[in-house]
Every structure is written in structure tokens, then in C-alpha cells.
N, C-alpha and C positions, 0 to 999 in steps of 0.2 A: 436410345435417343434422350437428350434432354428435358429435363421440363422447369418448368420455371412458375412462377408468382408476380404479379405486379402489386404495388402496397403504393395507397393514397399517402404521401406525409403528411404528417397533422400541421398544419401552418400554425404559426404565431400570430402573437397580437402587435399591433405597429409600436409599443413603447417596450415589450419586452423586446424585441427587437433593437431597439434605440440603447437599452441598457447593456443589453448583450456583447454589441459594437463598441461599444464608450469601457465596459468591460476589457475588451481584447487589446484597446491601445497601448494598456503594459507588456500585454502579453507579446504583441508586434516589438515595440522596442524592445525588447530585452532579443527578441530574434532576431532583429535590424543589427543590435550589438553585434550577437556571435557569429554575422554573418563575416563581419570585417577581421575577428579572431582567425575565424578559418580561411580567408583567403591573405591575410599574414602570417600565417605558421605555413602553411601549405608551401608558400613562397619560400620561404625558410629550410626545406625539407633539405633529405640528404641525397642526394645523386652518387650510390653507390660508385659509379663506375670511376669516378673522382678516384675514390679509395684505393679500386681495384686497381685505377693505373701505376699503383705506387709500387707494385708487388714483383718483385722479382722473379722470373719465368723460370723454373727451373725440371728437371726431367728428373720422376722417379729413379730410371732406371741408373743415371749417371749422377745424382745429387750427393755430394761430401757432406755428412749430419753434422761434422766438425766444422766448416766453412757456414754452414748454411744454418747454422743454431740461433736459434731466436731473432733470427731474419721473417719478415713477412711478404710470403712467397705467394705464388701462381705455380701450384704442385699438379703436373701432368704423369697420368698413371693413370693404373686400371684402378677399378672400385670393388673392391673383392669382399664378399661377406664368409664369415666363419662358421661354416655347417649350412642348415639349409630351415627355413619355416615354412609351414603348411596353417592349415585353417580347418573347423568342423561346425557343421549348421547342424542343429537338430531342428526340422518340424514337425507340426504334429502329425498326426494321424499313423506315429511310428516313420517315418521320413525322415532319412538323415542321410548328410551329404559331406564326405571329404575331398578338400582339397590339399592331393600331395605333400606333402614337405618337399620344397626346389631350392634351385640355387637362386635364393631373392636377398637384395639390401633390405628391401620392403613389400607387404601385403597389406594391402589395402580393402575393406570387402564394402560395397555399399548398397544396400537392401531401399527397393521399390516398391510399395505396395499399391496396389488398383483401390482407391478409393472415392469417394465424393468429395465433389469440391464446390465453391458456393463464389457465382463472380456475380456483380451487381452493379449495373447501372443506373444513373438518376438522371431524368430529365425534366426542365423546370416546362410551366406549364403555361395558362395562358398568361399570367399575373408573375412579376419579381419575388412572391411569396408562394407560391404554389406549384408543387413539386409530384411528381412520381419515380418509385425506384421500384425497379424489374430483378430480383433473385433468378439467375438461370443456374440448376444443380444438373452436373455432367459428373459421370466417373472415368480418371484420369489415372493413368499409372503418375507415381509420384512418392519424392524423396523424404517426404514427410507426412502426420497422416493427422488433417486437419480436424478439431476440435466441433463435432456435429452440435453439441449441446447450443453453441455460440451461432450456429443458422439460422437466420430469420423464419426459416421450418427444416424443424430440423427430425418430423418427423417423418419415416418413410427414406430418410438419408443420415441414418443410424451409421459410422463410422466404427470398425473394428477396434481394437486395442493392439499396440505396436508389439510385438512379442518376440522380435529378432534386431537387435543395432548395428548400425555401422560397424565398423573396427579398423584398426589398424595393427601392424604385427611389424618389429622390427627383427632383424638380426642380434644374436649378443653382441657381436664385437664384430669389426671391418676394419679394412687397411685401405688405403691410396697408395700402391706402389709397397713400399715398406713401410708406411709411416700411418700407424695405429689413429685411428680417428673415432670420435665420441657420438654415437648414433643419435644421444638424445639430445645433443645440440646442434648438429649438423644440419645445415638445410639442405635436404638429398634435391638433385634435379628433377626434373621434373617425370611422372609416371607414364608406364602404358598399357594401353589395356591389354589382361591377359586371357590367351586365346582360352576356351574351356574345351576339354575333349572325352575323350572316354580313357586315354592315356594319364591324363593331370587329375582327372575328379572321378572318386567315387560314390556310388548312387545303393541304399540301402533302403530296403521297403519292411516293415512288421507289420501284418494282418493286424488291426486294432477291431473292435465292436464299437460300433457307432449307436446302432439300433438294436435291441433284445425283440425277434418274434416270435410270436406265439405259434407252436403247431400243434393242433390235436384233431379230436374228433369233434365236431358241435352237436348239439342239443338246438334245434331250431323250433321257437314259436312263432305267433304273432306278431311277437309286440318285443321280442329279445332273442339278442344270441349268445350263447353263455359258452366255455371254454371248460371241460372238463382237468382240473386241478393235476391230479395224477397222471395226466401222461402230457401234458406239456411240456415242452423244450424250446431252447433256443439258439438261433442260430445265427453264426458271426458275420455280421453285414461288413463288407470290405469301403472304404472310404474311397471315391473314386478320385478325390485329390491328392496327387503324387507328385515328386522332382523327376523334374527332365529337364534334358539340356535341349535349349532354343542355340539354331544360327549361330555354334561356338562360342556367344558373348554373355548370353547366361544359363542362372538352376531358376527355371520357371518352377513353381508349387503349386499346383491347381490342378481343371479339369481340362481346359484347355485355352493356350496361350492365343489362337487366332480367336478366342471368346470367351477373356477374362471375366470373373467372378470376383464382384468384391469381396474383399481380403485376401485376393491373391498375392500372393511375392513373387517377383523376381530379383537375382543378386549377381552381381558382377562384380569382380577383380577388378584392381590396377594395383601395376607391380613396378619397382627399381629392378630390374635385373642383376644379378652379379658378373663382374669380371667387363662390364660397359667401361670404357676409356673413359678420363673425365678431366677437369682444370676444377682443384681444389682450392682455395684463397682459405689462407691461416696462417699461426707463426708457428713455426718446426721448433719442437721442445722436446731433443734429443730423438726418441723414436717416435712421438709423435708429432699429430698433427694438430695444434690447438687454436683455440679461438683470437683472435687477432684484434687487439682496441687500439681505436684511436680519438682520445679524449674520452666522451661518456656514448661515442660511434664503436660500435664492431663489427666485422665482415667472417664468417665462418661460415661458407657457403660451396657446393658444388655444380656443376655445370656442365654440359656434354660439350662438345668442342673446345677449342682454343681458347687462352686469355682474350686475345680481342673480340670474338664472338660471344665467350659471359659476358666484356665488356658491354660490347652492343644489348645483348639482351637488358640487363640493369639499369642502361640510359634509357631503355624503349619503356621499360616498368615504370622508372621515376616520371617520363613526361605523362605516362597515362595516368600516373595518379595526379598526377599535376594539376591536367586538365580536370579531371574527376571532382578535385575538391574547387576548381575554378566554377563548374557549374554547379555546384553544392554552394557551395555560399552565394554566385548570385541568384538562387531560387529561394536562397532562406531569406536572401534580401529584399526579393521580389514580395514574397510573403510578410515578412514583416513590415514592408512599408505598404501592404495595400489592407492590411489589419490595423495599421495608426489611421488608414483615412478613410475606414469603412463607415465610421458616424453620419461623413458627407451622405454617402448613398442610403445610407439609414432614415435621414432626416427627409432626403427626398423620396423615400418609400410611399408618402401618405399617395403618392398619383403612380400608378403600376409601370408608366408609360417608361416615366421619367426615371423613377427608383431603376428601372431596370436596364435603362438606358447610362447612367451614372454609372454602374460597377461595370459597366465597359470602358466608358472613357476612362474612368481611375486606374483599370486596370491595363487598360494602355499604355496613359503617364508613365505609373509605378514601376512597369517594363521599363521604358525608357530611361526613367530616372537611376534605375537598380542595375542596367546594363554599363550606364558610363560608371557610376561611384562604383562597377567591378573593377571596372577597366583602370580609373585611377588608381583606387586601391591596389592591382595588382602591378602598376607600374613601381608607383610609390614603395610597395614592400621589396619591388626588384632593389632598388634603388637600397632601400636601409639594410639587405642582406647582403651587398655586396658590396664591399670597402672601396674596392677600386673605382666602381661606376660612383657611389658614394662621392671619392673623392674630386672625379672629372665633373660632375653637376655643379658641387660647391664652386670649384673654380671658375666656370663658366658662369655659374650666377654671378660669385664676385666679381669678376671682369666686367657683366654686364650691369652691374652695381656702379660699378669704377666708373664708367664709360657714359654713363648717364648720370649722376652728380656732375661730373667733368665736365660735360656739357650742358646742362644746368645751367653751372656757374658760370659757364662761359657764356652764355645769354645773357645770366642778368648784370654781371658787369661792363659786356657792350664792348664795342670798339674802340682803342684808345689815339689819342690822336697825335 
């Protein structure tokens, strides 16, 4: 079960307050600034599948290296890697776990550990200056193993020390079809997880001593029990945390997975498989397959399905990042302009009613305000990244330019008789 802390904040005084606000106004503009940065480059970015359209479709199995040399292709074929990689965890307690050597492009292993985690609430109180924040500590299997020292208590949710990493494992060398391809630049498609079994992984246990006890004869008083020296021994206490495999998806290390202990691990695969079909995009440099520039742009990527379905895929990545840094700048915008006009709510702090009432309304505005100058802004960057739209606005404006002096003048020199 969880438990948690609530913690009084210590309020301020109304003029450190006032300076603190008056303080942040640089700090808002300067984030107001790079809010407009990143929703102008963002605009600007590159929509791979542009690229990819350019690529010539061509078939491993029937492609001329003569014809097709230093052409930037859309290379269909298998994805073959050379030999085979495996993986090996050692844990403590004499615990150690192999994973096979198979037919993989890629291994991938990513270690979870059961630890504590600290999530925190604040809610403001009766007054715009008076506040409480609620510590709730849960343990949570999780990819990372958060920093107990930095808990607002962090006693009693003492975190382990990480003592196994991620990793990653590639192949030496792979082909697409015939055409040798460079592992450490290739962007492989995308992974899957790999099944774990009693076939692919093996599980190796050493009897360690955890505990040394004592067995002898005693000597018992009142007041003590003492342990006769000479015929003491001891005896090898077995650790009861071990590797097993969970639900063929992972190597659980504990006591037991349906009632984790923290510091447990568990660790799971994803894998490339070999010999997977795939649409390779690069330029064919004799028997290989190389990386492909265009300008200070390059495309050296692979994909499961057809050109037009990487295609698809590439478009869908670009609009999501698109969107992505769309609502990252307008939040940074949002923020920095309700940080330039926090003074207003500062100054009305002295009446709680009102202070508190102000970082609503402002924060409202500041929305509104920060929503349009997005939306302009991301017109307007539409507009400066693309030549062509570029040039139909200018036209249209000058026309409407034209068309309105034109008629101007023809007003004020009237009708002639």
C-alpha cells in the first residue's frame, strides 16, 4: 500500500513576492522569444517521405549494380544478418541467465526494476499565498531507478543501486538482397518483442552464503548464552531470490513476481529478426548499400513493407512531430507571457480575494493571447518555408495593393465632365 506525507509550504512575504514576479519578467520573455523559434523551425522541418518519393523502386533480386550505381533507390529484399548474437545477465546471488545466440539484425535487452517512486501534489489553500503539497511513495516496476536521497522523505524509501543496464547488440555485417549495408548507420525498422522460452534462454543457479550460522552446543545462564568456540560451524544459507521466466515475456529475479520485492528485476528483449522482407532507401555503391544525401538532408533508413507504405509511415512521423513542437511552443508561449504579467497578480496579492482571483483572469487572457500568436505564427512560418505559397500571397497582396490605390485615385479625382 502507499503512504504518503502532507508538508505545510512556508508562504512568503507580499514584497518578496512582488520581487520575485518583477524578477521572472526576463525570464518569461526570453521563453516568449523561443517559443516563436520553435514553432518556426518546427514549420521548416523535413518530411522525409518528400525524399523518399524520389527513389527509384528497385528489386534485390533482379537489380543490374551496373545500371543502378550511384542511383538513390527504394531497395526491396530480405534483411539478412551474418552469423547469429545472443546476450548474458549475471545476478547476484550466483544467478545467471543466457540468451541464445539466433538469427537477429538486433538485441535489444531492457531491465525494470521494482522500486519507489515519489509523485506529489499541491494544493493552494484558503488564501492565493498558502499552499499544501501531499508526497504519496508507491513501489512501481520501472525503467529507471529514481534518486531516494532527492524525496522529500526519503527515509524508509531507500532505493537500490542499478547494477544491470540496458543494452543493445548488433550484428557484424547484414545485406538487403546482395547489397552489404552498414549496421551502425542504418536505421533498422522498427523491433519485436522476443518470445522468452526454455528453448532461447538459459537459467543457471550457484548456491551462494548469504548468512554464516552458528551451530554448537550452549552453555546457558541467567543472564547469557554463549556458543562453545571449538565445535562451531556453519552453514550455507541459500538465497531465495532466483531467475525465472514470467508469461514468456520476461527473466523475473526475485522471490516472487506475483509479490515483488524491492530491488527486483525483471528484463525483456526486442529484437530485428533476420531474413524479415524490407524497402531499404540509400544509394547503391557497387555492392553496397550506402547512405543517401540530399543537400545537408540524408535518408539511410529501412522499413517493413513497400515504398509507399515507408512512404506513409514518414509522413505520419513528420505530422506528429509537427503537431508535437505546435503544442510545445504554444505552452512555452503560454508560460512565458503569463510570467511577463505576473507582477499584475503580485501587486494585487495584498487582498487574497482578489490576488487570487487575477492569476485566473490573466491566465485566461495569456491562453487566448498565446493560442492566436500560435496560430499566426504557424501560418506565417507556412508561408516563409514554402516558395511557392510565398509567391501566390505576394501576388495577391500586390493585386490588392493595386486595386486599392486604383481606387483611391479614382475617388479623389471625381468624375470628369
Amino acid at each position: 500500500m502507499p503512504d504518503s506525507i502532507t508538508v505545510q509550504n512556508q508562504p512568503t512575504d507580499y514584497f518578496s513576492r512582488l520581487m520575485n514576479s518583477i524578477k521572472g519578467i526576463g525570464v518569461g520573455l526570453v521563453i516568449f522569444i523561443i517559443s516563436f523559434v520553435v514553432l518556426f523551425n518546427s514549420e521548416g522541418g523535413t518530411d522525409y517521405s518528400k525524399i523518399a518519393e524520389k527513389a527509384l523502386s528497385v528489386d534485390s533480386s533482379t537489380m543490374d549494380v551496373n545500371v543502378n550505381n550511384g542511383n538513390f533507390v527504394a531497395l526491396r529484399g530480405n534483411l539478412v544478418a551474418e552469423g547469429t548474437i545472443g546476450d548474458q545477465v549475471s545476478f547476484a546471488d550466483g544467478n545467471a541467465v543466457t540468451v541464445k545466440a539466433g538469427p537477429y539484425v538486433s538485441l535489444n535487452r531492457k531491465v525494470d526494476y521494482y522500486v519507489w517512486t515519489e509523485k506529489s501534489e499541491t494544493k493552494s489553500g484558503s488564501n492565493s499565498n498558502s499552499s499544501t503539497t501531499t508526497y504519496t511513495y508507491s513501489k512501481k516496476w520501472s525503467d529507471s531507478i529514481p534518486d531516494s536521497s532527492n524525496f522529500n522523505l526519503p527515509t524508509g524509501h531507500e532505493n537500490p543501486v542499478k547494477t544491470i543496464e540496458d543494452n543493445s547488440v548488433k550484428a557484424g555485417s547484414a545485406k538487403v538482397g546482395n547489397q552489404t549495408v552498414d549496421l551502425g548507420k542504418l536505421t533498422l525498422p522498427e523491433t519485436a518483442k522476443l518470445a522468452l522460452n526454455s528453448q532461447n534462454v538459459e537459467i543457471s543457479t550457484v548456491p551462494v552464503i548469504t548468512t554464516p550460522a552458528i551451530v554448537a552446543p550452549v552453555t546457558q545462564s541467567v543472564t547469557t548464552i554463549t556458543a562453545t568456540p571449538d565445535l562451531a560451524v556453519t552453514t550455507p544459507v541459500v538465497s531465495s531470490r532466483k531467475a525465472t521466466l514470467v508469461d514468456g515475456s520476461f527473466i523475473y529475479f526475485g522471490t516472487s513476481y506475483a509479490q515483488p520485492g524491492l530491488g527486483d528485476m525483471r528484463v525483456s528483449y526486442d529484437v530485428v529478426k533476420s531474413g524479415n522482407l524490407v524497402t531499404a532507401f540509400g544509394k547503391i555503391e557497387g555492392n553496397s548499400l550506402a547512405t543517401y544525401f540530399e543537400g545537408e538532408k540524408s535518408l539511410y533508413r529501412a522499413f517493413y513493407g513497400t515504398k509507399e507504405e515507408a512512404m506513409a509511415k514518414m509522413h505520419g512521423e513528420f505530422v506528429m512531430f509537427l503537431w508535437l513542437m505546435r503544442i510545445v511552443g504554444f505552452f512555452l508561449m503560454w508560460m512565458g507571457l503569463s510570467m511577463i504579467f505576473s507582477p499584475i497578480s503580485a501587486v494585487l496579492d495584498f487582498l487574497p480575494f482578489i490576488g487570487g482571483m487575477s492569476k485566473s483572469v490573466i491566465s485566461g487572457i495569456t491562453f487566448v493571447v498565446a493560442l492566436l500568436l500560435t496560430v499566426v505564427t504557424v501560418l506565417v512560418s507556412k508561408v516563409v518555408h514554402n516558395p511557392l505559397i510565398m509567391v501566390v500571397v505576394v501576388l495577391i497582396l500586390s493585386a490588392g495593393v493595386y486595386f486599392w490605390v486604383a481606387g483611391h485615385t479614382k475617388k479623389q479625382v471625381g468624375p470628369t465632365a
